[in-house]
C-alpha positions as CSV (number, residue, x, y, z in Angstrom):
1,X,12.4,12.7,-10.4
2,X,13.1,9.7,-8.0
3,X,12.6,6.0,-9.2
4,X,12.1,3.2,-6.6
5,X,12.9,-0.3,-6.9
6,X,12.2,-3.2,-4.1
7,X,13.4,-6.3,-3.7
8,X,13.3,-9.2,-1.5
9,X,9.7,-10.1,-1.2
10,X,8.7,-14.1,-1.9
11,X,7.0,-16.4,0.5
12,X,7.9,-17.4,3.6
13,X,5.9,-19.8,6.2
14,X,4.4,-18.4,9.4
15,X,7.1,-17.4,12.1
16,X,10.3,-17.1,9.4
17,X,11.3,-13.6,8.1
18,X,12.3,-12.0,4.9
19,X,14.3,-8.9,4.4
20,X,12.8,-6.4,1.5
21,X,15.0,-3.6,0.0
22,X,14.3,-0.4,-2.0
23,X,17.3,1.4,-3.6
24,X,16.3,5.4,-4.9
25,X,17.8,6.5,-8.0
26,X,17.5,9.6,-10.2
27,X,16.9,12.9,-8.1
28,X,18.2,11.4,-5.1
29,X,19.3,15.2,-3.0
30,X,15.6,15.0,-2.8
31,X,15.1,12.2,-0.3
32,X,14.1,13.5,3.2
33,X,13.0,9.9,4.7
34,X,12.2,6.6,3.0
35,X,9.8,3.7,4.1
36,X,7.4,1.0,3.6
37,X,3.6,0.7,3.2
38,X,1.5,-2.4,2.3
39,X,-1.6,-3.7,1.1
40,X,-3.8,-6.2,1.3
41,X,-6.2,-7.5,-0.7
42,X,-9.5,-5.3,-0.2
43,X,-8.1,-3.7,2.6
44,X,-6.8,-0.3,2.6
45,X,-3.0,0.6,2.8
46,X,-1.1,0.6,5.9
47,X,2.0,2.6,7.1
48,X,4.4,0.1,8.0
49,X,7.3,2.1,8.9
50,X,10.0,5.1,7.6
51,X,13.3,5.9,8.3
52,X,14.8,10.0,8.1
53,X,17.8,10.8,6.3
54,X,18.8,11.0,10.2
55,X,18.1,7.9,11.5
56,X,14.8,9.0,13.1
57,X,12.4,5.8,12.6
58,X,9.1,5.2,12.8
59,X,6.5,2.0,12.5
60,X,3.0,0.9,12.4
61,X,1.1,-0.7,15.1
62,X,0.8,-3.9,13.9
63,X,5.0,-4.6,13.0
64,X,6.3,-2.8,16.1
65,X,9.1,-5.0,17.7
66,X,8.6,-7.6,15.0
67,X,9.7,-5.5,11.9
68,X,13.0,-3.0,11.4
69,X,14.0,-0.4,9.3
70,X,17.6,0.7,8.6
71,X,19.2,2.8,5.5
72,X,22.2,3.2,3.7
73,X,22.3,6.8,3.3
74,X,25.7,6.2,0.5
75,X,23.8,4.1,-1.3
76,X,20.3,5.6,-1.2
77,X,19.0,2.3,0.1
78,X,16.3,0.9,2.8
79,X,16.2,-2.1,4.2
80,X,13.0,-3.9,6.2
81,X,14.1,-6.9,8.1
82,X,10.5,-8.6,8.7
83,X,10.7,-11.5,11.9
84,X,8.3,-13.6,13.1
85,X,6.1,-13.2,10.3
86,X,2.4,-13.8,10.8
87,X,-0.1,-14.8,7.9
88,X,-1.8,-11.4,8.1
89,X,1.9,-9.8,6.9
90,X,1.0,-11.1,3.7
91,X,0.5,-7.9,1.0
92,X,2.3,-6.1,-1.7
93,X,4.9,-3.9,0.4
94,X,5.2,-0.6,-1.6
95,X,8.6,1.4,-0.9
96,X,7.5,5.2,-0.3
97,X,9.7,8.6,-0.3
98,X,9.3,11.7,1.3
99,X,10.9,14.3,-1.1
100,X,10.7,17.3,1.8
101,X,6.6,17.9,2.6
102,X,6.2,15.3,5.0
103,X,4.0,13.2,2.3
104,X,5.2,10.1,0.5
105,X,6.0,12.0,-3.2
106,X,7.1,9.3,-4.8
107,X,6.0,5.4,-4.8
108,X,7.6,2.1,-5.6
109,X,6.2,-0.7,-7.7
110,X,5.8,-3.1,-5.1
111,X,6.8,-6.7,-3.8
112,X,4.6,-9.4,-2.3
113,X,4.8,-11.0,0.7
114,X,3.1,-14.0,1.2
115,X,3.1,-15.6,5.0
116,X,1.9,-19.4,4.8
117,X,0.2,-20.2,7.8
């Protein structure tokens, strides 16, 4: 078993940026690639991006070449540096990890992110 825990979420006005963090503990021989995913209220969740025990990184539409994803590999650790934040940012950001199937096996409680416009 992994366990996920976030930090760094809050509110931030329109064009600022926050930096979220999710550190895995437990099982951690199991993580393959670690990321992000959000929702909104009454929308459906989003991929916002994931990062391979590699380096290999990947991001949604709607945050690519605002957003970036790094990881500390010692530390079991992701980081999402979020610039130039726009109001429709704002959502709970959910840390996800791939355990080795390609799906997200294990989930994060979640931070909000609020973007004041």
């Amino acid at each position: 078993q992994v366990q996920l825990a976030e930090s760094g979420g809050g509110l931030v006005q329109a064009g600022g940026s926050l930096r979220l963090s999710c550190a895995a503990s437990g099982d951690t021989f199991e993580i393959k690639a670690m990321g992000w995913y959000r929702q909104a209220p009454g929308k459906q969740r989003e991929y916002v991006a994931f990062i391979t025990t590699y380096g290999r990184t990947g991001y949604g539409d709607a945050v690519k070449g605002r957003f970036t994803i790094t990881g500390d590999n010692a530390q079991n650790t992701v980081f999402l540096q979020m610039n130039n934040l726009k109001a429709e940012d704002t959502a709970v950001y959910c840390c996800a990890l791939d355990a080795g199937g390609g799906n997200v096996d294990y989930w994060g409680r979640g931070t909000q992110v609020t973007v004041s416009s």
